[in-house]
C-alpha positions in Angstrom: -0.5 -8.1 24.8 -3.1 -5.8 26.3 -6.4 -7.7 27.0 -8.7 -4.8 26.4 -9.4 -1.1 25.3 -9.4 0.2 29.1 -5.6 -0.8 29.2 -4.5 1.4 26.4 -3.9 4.7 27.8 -2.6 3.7 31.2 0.1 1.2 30.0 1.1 4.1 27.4 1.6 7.0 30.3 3.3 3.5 31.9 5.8 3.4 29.6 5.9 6.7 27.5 4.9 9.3 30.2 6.4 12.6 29.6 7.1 11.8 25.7 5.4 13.8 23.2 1.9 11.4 22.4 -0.1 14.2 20.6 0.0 16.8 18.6 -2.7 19.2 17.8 -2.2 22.5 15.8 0.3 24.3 18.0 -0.4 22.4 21.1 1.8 19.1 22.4 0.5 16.5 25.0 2.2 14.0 26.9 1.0 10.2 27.1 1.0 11.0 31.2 -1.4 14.3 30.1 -3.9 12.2 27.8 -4.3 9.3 30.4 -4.9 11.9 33.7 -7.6 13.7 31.5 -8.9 10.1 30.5 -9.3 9.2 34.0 -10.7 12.6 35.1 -13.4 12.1 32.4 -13.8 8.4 33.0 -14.7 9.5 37.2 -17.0 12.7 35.5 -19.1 9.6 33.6 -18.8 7.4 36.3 -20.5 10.2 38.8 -23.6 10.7 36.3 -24.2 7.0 35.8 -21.9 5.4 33.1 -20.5 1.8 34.0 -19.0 -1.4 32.3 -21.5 -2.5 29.4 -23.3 0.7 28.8 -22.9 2.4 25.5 -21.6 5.8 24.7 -21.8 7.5 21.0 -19.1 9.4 20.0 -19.5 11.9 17.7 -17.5 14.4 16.8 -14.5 15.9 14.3 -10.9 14.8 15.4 -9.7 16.5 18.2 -8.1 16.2 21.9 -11.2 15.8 23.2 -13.0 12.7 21.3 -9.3 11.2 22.0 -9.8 11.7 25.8 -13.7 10.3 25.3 -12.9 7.4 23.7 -10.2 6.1 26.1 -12.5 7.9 29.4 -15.1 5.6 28.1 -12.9 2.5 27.8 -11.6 2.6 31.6 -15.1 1.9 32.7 -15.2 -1.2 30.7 -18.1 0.7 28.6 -18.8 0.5 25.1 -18.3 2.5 22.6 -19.9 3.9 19.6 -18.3 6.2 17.4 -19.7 7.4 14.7 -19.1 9.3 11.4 -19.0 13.0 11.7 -21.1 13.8 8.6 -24.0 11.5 9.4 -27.1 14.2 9.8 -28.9 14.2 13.6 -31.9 12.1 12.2 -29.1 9.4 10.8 -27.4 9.8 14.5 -30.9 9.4 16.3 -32.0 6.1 14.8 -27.8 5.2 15.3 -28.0 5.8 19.2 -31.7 3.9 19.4 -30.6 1.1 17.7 -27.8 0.5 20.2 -29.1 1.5 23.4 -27.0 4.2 23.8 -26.9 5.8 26.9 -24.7 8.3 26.6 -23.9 11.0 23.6 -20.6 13.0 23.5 -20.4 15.5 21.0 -19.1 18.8 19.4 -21.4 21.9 20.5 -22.2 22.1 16.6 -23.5 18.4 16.5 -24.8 18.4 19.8 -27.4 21.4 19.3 -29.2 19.7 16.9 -29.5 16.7 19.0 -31.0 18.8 22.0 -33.7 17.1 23.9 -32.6 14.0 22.2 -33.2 12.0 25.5 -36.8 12.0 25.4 -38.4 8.5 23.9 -34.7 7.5 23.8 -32.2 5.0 26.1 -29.9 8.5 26.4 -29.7 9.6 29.6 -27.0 12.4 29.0 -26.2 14.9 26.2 -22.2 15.8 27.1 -21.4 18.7 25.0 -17.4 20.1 24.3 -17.1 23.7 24.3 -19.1 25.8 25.5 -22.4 23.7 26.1 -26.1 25.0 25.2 -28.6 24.7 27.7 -29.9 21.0 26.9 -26.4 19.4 27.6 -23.5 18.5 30.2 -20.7 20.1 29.8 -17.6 17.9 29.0 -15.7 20.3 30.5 -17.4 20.6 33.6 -17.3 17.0 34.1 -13.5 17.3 33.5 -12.8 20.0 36.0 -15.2 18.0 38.9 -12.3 15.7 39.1 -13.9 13.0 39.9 -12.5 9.9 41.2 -11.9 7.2 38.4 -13.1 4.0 39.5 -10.6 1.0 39.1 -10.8 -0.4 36.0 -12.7 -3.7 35.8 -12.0 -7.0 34.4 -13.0 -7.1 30.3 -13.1 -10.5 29.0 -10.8 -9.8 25.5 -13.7 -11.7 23.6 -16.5 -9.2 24.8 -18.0 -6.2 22.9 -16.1 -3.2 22.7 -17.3 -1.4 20.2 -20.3 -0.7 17.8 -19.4 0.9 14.5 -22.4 1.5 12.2 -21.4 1.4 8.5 -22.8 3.8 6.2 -26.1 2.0 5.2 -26.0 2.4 1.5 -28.0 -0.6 0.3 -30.9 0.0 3.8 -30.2 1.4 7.1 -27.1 0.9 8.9 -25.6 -1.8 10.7 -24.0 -1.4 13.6 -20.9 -4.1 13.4 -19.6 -5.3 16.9 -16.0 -5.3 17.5 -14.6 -7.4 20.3 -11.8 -6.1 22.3 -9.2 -8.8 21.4 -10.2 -7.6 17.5 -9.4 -4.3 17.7 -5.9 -4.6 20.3 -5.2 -7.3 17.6 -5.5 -5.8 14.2 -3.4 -2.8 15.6 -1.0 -4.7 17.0 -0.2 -7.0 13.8 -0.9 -3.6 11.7 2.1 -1.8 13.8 4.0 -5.5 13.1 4.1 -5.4 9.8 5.0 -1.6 9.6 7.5 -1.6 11.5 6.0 1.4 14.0 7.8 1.7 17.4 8.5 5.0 19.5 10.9 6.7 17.1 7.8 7.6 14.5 6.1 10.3 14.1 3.0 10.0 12.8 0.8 12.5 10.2 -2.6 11.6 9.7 -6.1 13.5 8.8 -8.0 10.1 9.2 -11.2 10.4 10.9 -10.9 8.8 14.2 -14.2 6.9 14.5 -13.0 5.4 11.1 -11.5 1.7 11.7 -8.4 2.8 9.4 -7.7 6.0 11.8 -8.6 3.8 15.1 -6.0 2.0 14.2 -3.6 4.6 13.6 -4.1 6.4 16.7 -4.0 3.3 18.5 -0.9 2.2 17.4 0.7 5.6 18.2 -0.8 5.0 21.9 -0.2 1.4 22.1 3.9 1.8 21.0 4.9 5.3 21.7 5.0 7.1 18.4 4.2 10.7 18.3 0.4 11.3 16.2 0.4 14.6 14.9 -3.6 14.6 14.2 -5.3 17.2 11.7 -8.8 18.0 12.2 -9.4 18.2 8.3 -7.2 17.2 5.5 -6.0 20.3 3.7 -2.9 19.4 1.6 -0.6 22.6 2.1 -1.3 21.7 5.9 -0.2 18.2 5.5 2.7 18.8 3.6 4.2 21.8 5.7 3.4 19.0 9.3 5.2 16.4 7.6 8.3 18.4 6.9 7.8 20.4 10.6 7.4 17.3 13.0 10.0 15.5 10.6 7.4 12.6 9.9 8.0 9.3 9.4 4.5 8.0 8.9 1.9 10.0 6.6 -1.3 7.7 6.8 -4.2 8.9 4.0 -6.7 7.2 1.2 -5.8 7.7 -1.8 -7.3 11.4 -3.0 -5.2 13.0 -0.4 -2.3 11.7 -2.1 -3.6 12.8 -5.9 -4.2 16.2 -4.6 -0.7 16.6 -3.0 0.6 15.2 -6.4 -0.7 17.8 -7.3 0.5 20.7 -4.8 2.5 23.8 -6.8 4.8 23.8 -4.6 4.9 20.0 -3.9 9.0 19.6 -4.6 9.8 22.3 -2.4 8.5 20.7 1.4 11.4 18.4 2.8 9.5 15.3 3.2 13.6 13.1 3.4 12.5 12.1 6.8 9.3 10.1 5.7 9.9 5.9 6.0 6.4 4.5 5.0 3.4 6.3 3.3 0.0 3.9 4.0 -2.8 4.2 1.8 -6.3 2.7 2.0 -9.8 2.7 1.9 -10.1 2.5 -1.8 -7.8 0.6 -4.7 -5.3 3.0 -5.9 -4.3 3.1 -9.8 -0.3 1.7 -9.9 0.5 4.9 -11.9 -0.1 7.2 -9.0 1.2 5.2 -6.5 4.8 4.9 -8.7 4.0 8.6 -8.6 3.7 9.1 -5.1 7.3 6.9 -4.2 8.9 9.4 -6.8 7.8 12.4 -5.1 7.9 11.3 -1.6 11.1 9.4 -2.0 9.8 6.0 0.4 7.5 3.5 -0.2 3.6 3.3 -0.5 2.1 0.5 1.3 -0.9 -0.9 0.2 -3.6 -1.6 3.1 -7.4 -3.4 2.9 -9.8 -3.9 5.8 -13.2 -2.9 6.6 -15.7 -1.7 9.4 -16.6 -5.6 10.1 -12.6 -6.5 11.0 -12.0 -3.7 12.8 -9.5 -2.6 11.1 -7.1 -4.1 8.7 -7.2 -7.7 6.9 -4.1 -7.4 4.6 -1.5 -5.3 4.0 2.5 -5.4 2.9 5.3 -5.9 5.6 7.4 -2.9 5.2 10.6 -4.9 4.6 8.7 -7.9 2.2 8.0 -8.5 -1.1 5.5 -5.6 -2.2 3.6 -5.7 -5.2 2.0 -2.8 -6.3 -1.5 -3.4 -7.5 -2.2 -5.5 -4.8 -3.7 -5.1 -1.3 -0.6 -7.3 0.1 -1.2 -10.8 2.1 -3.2 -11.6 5.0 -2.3 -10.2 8.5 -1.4 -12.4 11.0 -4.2 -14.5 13.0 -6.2 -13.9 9.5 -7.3 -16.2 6.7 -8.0 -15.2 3.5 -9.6 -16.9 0.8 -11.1 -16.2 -2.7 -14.7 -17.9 -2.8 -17.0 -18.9 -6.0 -19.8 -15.9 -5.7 -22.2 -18.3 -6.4 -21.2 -21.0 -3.9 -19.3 -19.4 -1.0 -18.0 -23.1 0.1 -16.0 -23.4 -2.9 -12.2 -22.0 -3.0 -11.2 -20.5 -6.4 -7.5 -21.8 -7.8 -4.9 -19.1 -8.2 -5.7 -16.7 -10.5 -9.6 -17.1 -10.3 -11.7 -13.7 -9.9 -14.3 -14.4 -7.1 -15.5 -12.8 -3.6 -12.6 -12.2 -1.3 -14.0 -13.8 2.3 -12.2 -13.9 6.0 -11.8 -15.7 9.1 -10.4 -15.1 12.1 -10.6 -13.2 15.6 -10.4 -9.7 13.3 -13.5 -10.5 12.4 -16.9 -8.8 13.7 -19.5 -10.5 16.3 -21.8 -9.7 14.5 -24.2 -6.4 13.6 -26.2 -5.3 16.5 -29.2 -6.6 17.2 -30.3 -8.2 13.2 -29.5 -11.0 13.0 -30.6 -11.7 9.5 -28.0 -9.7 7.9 -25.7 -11.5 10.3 -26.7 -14.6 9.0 -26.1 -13.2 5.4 -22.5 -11.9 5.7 -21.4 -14.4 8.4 -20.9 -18.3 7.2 -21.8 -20.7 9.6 -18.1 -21.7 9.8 -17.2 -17.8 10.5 -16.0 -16.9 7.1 -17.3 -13.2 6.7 -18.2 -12.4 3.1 -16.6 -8.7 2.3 -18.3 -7.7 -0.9 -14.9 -7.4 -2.7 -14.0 -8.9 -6.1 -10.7 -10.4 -5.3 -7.8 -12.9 -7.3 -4.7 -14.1 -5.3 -1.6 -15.2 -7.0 0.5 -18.2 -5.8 2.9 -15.8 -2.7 -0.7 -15.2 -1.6 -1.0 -11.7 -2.8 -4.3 -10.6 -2.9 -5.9 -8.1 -6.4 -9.1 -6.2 -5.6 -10.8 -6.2 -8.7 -14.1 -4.6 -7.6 -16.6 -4.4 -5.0 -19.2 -6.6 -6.1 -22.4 -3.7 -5.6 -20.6 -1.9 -8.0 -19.7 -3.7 -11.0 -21.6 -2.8 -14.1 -23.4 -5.4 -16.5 -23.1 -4.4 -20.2 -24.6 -6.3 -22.5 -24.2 -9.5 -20.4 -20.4 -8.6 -19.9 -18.9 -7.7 -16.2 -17.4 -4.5 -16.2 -15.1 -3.7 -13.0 -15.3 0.3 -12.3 -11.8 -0.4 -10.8 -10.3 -1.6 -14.0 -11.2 1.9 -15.8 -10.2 4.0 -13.2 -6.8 2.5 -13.1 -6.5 3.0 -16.8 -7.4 6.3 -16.3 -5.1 7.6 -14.0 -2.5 6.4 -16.4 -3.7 9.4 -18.4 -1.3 12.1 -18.7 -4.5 14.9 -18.5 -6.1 13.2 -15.9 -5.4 14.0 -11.8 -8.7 11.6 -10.4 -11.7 9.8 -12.1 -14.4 7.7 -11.2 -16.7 5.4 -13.0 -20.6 4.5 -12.9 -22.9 2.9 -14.5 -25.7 4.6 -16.4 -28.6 2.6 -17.3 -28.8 2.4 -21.5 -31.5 1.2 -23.4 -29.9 -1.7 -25.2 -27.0 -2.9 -23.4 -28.6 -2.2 -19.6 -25.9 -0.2 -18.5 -22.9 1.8 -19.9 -19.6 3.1 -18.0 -19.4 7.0 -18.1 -16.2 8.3 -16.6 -16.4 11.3 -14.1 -12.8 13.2 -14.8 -11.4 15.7 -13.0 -8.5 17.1 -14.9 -4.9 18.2 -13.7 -4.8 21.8 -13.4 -4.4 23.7 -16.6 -5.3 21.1 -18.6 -8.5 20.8 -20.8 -9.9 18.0 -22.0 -11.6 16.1 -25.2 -14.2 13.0 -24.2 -13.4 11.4 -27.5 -9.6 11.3 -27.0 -10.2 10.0 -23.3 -11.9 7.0 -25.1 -9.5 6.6 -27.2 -6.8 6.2 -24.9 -9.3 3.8 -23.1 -9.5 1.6 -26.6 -5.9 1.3 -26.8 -5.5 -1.2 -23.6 -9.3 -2.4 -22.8 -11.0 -4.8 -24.1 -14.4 -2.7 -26.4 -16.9 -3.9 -24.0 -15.0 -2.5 -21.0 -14.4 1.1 -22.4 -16.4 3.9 -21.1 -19.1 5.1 -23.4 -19.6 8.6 -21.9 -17.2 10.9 -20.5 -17.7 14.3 -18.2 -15.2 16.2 -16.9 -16.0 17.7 -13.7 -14.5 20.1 -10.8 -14.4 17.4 -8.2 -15.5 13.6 -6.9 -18.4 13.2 -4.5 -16.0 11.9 -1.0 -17.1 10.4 1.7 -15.3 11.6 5.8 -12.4 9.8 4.7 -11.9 11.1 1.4 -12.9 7.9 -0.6 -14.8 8.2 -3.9 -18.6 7.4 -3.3 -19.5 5.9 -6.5 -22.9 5.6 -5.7 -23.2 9.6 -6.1 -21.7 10.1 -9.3 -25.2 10.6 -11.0 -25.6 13.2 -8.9 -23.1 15.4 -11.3 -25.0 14.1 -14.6 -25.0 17.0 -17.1 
């Protein structure tokens, strides 16, 4: 087992070298090529100042070189800080002062606006790919100057190794710390229970700074599989690289899949080499994934995790007992538990709905510098409280229910978003949905259903409730339905319910 992030890309050129590690568009690297340019970069930061400890924000789209960054940075025993692509520059600023940064690598398009960014700031550099504006270091630059890498120091497994700010929608962010054992760990026991080794090929549109594509990407690296890696997802694109690299591995969240579903000319790509589909990030409705085997011919694993674990928490083995519905059992060196949401000490029974809580090295340090809302999702016996509404059964499979923020309170009754949206996508009409609550006069809130229709299809409100009547409970059936062109996403494609209002009619 590797003891830290430094390690990765060496031992992979070690043991991989001239095998295909990468692909981008038309263009094919070598594990050998991605750890030389990692080392060039790694003596290019080393000459203006970066060493072991010091913090360097990553942010970027996927591409070759955030790859090279991210395992550059790791070979000086520095830590990183990758963030998501579609935070704005006054988001990234208060990011990179909260941490200390003293470094920022970044796209020319999202390092322009962050020009002049060291002044009242801990950054010292603005590195710049492309071609850089005045205002910023060229990556490049520092690439070609070939610096020599310094040896790689000694990382204790148990220190930080990354910050990863989550996206701060109930305050500002937090910047969760990842230890290096957490994040060689969960991609290790991830790539276990897959089954991934040096014969897959992996697609995958996963933002990179993500915890589900860092592990991805880190599996490929860490046993030899080949990671095709698209900048965007676009589903033709997708579809044509699977059948083209002859995947084995497509890794997405659950609207990639729904769109491909619904692809023209879905049945005519030769996706017979494909072994595992992954899907996570969000609950996915058991209609679409029995959907998704059809079409795809394999099967559709199930995953859960989150920014605070670095990674994953649970998932299915790919030769176990799957069930769909559920996010799968615990991964190993992980416990799970379902806890009363009112007394986190108490363990529910089988069966029992309450907040799904973990323990174990996955599990964050900590967020950066506040500890109060440490305190608050940490127990003093290291259980982490996740937010989910959970239920296990008695193989230890785990149901989401909900996340807890967004459940809805009707008329004193809990309503689960989650619930709807699975009896939605069961709807012949219907190809996504979404559910919020809108505040109501009488009852405090209502569900109202945000449907975005297969194409060709039109559809009635009333008949949508209709269907809903037939297998919920009259309490839980959305009061107000509108049918809409698409879902507000976040980078990774998953639903944000929090901006459904924003399409209110």
């Amino acid at each position: 087992m590797l003891q830290h992030l430094g390690q990765i890309s060496a031992e992979a050129a070690r043991k991989f070298g001239d095998k295909t590690a990468l692909i981008i568009g038309n263009d094919h690297y070598s594990f050998r090529d991605v750890d030389e340019m990692a080392q060039r970069l790694a003596g290019g930061l080393a000459d203006i100042g970066v060493q072991k400890g010091d913090i360097v924000t990553l942010y970027s789209e996927n591409r070759l070189e955030w790859l090279i960054s991210y395992y550059g940075v790791t070979k000086l025993g520095a830590v990183l800080n990758p963030i998501n692509v579609m935070l704005t520059p006054d988001e990234v600023r208060y990011v990179v002062q909260d941490c200390g940064a003293k470094v920022v690598i970044a796209s020319r398009a999202k390092a322009e606006p962050l020009i002049g960014i060291e002044a009242g700031s801990s950054v010292s550099a603005l590195i710049s790919f492309d071609d850089a504006p005045e205002g910023t270091k060229s990556y490049q630059e520092l690439l070609d100057a070939n610096h020599p890498c310094p040896a790689t120091p000694d990382v204790d497994p148990d220190s930080l190794s990354t910050i990863c700010y989550t996206s701060g929608t109930t305050g500002r962010p937090k910047g969760a710390m990842q230890s290096h054992r957490a994040v060689i760990l969960n991609t290790a026991m991830t790539a276990q229970m897959h089954l991934k080794s040096s014969d897959d090929v992996i697609v995958s549109a996963l933002p990179c700074p993500h915890v589900y594509g860092n592990v991805v990407f880190n599996s490929a690296f860490m046993y030899g599989a080949t990671l095709n890696m698209h900048t965007t997802f676009d589903t033709g694109v997708a579809l044509q690289s699977i059948q083209d690299h002859k995947a084995t591995f497509f890794e997405g969240v659950p609207t990639m899949y729904m769109y491909m579903l619904e692809h023209p000319e879905l049945a005519s790509f030769d996706l017979s080499t494909l072994r595992c589909l992954t899907v996570g990030g969000q609950t996915m409705p058991t209609p679409k994934m029995e959907a998704v085997e059809e079409a795809f011919g394999c099967p559709l694993i199930e995953l859960w995790g989150m920014t605070e674990m670095a990674g994953l928490g649970s998932t299915h083995p790919l030769n176990g007992l799957r069930k769909m519905g559920s996010i799968g059992v615990s991964l190993p060196y992980t416990d799970l538990r379902i806890a009363d949401v009112e007394d986190a000490n108490v363990t529910l029974p089988e069966g029992e709905v309450g907040e799904l809580m973990a323990r174990g090295p996955l599990v964050m340090m900590g967020y950066y510098n506040d500890e109060e809302r440490t305190r608050e999702a940490l127990e003093p016996d290291g259980w982490l409280h996740t937010g989910d509404l959970a239920k296990m059964d008695s193989d230890g499979c785990i149901f989401v229910v909900d996340r807890k923020k967004d459940m809805i309170v009707t008329a004193g009754f809990n309503v689960y978003p989650a619930e709807i949206e699975r009896v939605l996508a069961a709807h012949p009409q219907v190809a996504m949905s979404a559910v919020g609550a809108q505040p109501d006069s009488q009852k405090g809130e209502i569900a109202k259903a945000y449907i975005v229709l297969k194409e060709g299809e039109t559809g009635d409100a009333d008949e949508i409730i209709s269907f809903c009547r037939e297998v919920l409970a009259a309490y839980k059936v959305p009061r107000a339905v509108q049918f809409v062109a698409d879902l507000p996403k976040t980078s990774t494609g998953k639903i944000m319910r929090r901006e459904l209002s924003t399409l209110d009619e």
